[in-house]
N, C-alpha and C positions, 0 to 999 in steps of 0.2 A: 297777483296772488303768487303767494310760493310755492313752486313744486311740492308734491307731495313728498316728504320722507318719514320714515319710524323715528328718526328725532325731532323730539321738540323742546326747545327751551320758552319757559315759560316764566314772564316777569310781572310780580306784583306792584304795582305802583301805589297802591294804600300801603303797603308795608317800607317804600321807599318812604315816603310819606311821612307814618310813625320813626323811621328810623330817622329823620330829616329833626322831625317834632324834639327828639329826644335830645340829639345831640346839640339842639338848640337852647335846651335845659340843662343837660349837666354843663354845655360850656357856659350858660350865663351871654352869652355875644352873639351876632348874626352866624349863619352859617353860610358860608361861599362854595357852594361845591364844587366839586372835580371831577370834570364828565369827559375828558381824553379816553383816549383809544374806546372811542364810541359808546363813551360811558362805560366802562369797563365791560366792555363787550355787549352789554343789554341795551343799548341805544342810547347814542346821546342825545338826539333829537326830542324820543317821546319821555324820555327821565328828566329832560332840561325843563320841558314844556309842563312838563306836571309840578314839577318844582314851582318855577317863575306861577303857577297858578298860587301853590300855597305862601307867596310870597319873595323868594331866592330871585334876587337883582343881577346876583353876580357870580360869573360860572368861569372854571379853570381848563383850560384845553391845552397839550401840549405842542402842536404842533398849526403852522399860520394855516393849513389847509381843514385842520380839522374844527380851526375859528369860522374859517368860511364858509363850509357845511353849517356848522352852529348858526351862523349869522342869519343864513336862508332861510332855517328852523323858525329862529327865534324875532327874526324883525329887528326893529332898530331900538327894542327897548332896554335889552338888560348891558350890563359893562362884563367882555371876554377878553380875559387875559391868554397873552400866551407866552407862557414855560419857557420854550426854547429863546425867548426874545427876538430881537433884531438880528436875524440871518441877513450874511450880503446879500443886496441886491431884493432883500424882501418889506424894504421901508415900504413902499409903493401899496403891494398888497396889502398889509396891513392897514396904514393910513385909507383903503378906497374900501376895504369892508369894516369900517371901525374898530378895527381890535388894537387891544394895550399889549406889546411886547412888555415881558419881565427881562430887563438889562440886566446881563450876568457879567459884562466885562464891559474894559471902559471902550474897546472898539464897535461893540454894540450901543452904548452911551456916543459914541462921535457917528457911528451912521445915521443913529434915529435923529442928532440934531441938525446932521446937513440934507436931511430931506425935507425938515419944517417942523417935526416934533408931534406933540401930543402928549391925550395922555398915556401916560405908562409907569410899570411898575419899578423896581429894583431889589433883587436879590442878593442876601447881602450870606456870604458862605461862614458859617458858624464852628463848623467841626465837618461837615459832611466830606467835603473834597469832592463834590460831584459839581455841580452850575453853582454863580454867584461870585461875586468880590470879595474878596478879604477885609473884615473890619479895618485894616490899616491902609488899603487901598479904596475905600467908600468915597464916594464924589462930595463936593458940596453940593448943598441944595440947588435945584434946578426947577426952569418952569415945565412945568405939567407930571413931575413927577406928583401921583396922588395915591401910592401904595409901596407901601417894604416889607420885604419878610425874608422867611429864612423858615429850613426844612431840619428837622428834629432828625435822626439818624439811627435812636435806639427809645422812640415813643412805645412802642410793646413790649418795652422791656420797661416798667415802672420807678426798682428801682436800683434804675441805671445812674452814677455821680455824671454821665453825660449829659443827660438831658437837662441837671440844671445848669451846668457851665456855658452849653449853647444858650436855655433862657438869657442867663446874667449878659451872657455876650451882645445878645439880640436887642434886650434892653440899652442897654449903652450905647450901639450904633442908632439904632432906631432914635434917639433921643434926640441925633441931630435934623430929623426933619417932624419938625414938630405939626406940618400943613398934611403929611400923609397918613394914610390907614397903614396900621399895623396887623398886619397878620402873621403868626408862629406857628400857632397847635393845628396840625394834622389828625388825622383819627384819632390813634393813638395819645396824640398832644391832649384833644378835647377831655380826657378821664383826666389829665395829669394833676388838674387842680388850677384854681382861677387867673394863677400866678400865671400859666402859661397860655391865656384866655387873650391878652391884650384886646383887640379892637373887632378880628371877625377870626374864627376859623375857617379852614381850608379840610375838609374831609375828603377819602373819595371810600375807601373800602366800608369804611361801617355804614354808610350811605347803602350800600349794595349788600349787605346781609352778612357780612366777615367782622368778627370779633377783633376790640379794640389792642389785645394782647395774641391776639394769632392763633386762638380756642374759642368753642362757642361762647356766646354770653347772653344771657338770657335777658339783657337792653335791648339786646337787635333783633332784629325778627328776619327769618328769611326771604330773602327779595326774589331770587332764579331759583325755580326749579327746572332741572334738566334732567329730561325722559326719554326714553326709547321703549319699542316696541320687541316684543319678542318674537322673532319672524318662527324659529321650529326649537320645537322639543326631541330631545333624542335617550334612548336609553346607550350605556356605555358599559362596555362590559370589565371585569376587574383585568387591569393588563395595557388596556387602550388607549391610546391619547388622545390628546386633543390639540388642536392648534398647531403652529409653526413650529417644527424643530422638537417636537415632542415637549413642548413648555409643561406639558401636564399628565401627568401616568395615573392613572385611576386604582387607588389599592385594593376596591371592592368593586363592584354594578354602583354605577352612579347616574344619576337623570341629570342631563345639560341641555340647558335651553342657552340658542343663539339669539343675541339681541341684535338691534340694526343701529349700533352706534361704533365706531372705533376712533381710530386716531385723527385720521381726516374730519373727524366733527369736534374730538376736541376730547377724547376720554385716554390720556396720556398712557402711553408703552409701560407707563414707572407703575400703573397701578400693578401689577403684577408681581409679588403674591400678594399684597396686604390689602389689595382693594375689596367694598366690600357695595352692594347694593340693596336697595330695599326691595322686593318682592311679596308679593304674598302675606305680609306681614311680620317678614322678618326681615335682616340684615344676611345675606348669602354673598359667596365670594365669588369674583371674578375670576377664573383659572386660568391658564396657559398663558400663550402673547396675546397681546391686545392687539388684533390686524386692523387693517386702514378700514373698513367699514363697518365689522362687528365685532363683537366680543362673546366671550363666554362664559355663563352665570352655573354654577352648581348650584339646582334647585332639588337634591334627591330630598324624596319627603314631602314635597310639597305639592298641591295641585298648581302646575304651571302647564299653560297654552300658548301658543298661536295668536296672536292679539294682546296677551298681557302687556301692566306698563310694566316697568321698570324705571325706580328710581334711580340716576346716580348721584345728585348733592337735590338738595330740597327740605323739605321740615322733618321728615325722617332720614333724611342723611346731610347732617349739615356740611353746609360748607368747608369747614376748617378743618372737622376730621377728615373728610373727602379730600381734602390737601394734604395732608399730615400720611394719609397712609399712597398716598402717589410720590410722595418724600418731598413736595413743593409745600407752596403759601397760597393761598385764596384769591392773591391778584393774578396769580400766573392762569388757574385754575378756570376763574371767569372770562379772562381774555384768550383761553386757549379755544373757545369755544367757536365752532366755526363760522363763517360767513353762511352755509350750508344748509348751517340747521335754521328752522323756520325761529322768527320770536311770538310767541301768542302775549299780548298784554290785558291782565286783566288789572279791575278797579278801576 
């Protein structure tokens, strides 16, 4: 059991679910998710495991350890890929918990084949300059290659002239292994339209409650809610501060209640000043610095105690805005969240 703390994050697995349902519809193709960094922070284990119930074969992880957690999870039935590919000296692991490296260069291509092979992927680099081969450096076909793709770079941006040049690009290399699954469309990808649909996509944020363009959207439903407790109320008088460094001067009597969430759980330094939280029934701001275990909510006006929740992202405070006014994006957001906080899962 987990220590008790005043945070809790809390994950809906029906609303992963419908978010899973949906983007299995607007894309038209299977959905392969992407559940690295431990499913973006909500677990990759019980988010794998409710998946593979509703169907989901095949799951993306980036790293060969976080295959291998997955593997324990999930048994010997679905196909994990993993991102990072063929690391020296990591053929072995791979091949002995059955996961598929994505071959990003051709030295990952020559160690997977001097250690016997399998299946595995290949990434093929379209415009990103992050992992992958250059269409002009792409292998011939090979045995056990049984998946290619390539990662869109400006999918939240609709309409961006990159996203179809990498398509057109994608298509054309892909063309030459006509035995493997094609995969393109990323979250973002999946809205693009069917062109950029090919064979499966590859989601991981709108899966987890973050909007396909980086703002709410009312396809997704929210998956985490994350809450804290309000440990004390205080009045403040006009003149006084609050927090570190005097972050906040009160220009009248103001009522502050301290919550039991900070930076060590995952409510980043940046929300200060723009952050905002639900309480009570409204939206109220977080003041001064955000210290390592709590924060501070200006609730003057309101009936706030000792025991109250507080929301900071959830169905009243989505995701996206919660990112937007901490000056990040929804994956940093999710994953900042700490090892700490408990996860409650319901559905």
């Amino acid at each position: 059991m987990p220590a008790p703390s005043p945070a809790l994050l809390t994950v809906d697995l029906d609303a992963l679910v419908a978010n899973y349902r949906t983007l299995e519809r607007v894309g038209g193709v299977p959905v392969h998710p992407v559940v690295k960094a431990d499913g973006y922070g909500l677990g990759a284990a019980a988010c794998a495991e409710r998946l593979m119930r509703e169907g989901a074969r095949t799951f993306f992880v980036a790293r060969t350890r976080e295959g291998e957690q997955l593997r324990t999870a999930l048994g010997s039935g679905p196909a994990i890929y993993v991102l990072d590919g063929c690391l020296s000296g990591q053929a072995g692991r791979l091949q002995g918990a059955d996961l598929r490296p994505v071959l990003n260069t051709g030295a990952q291509l020559r160690e997977w084949r001097s250690a016997g092979g399998g299946a595995c992927g290949l990434q093929i680099d379209t415009g990103m300059n992050r992992l992958g081969l250059r269409p002009g450096d792409a292998p011939e076909p090979f045995e056990g290659l049984d998946l290619v793709l390539s990662h869109l770079a400006c999918a939240d941006e609709p309409t961006a002239p990159m996203n179809a040049r990498q398509r057109d690009a994608f298509a054309a290399v892909a063309a030459r292994y006509p035995g493997a699954l094609r995969s393109f469309a990323n979250s973002g990808g999946v809205f693009l339209g069917e062109d950029y649909a090919f064979d499966a996509s590859r989601p991981g944020i709108c899966l987890y409650g973050g909007g396909p363009e980086g703002r709410p959207d009312d396809r997704i439903r929210p998956v985490a809610t994350f809450t804290a407790e309000v440990l004390q109320v205080r009045d403040v008088p006009a003149g006084e501060s609050v927090g570190y460094s005097r972050g906040f001067v009160a220009d009248g009597p103001r009522r502050i209640a301290t919550i039991g969430a900070g930076y060590a759980d995952g409510v980043l330094r940046s929300y200060s000043p723009e952050g905002r939280v639900w309480i009570g029934g409204a939206l109220r701001p977080i003041i001064g610095r955000v210290s390592m275990d709590v924060s501070a909510v200006d609730v003057t006006g309101l009936e706030a105690a000792a025991g109250d929740a507080v929301e900071l992202f959830g169905a009243h405070r989505m995701l996206d805005d919660a990112a937007a006014a901490a000056g990040t994006v929804a994956w940093e957001l999710l994953t900042s969240v700490a090892a700490r906080v408990p996860r409650r899962y319901v559905g």
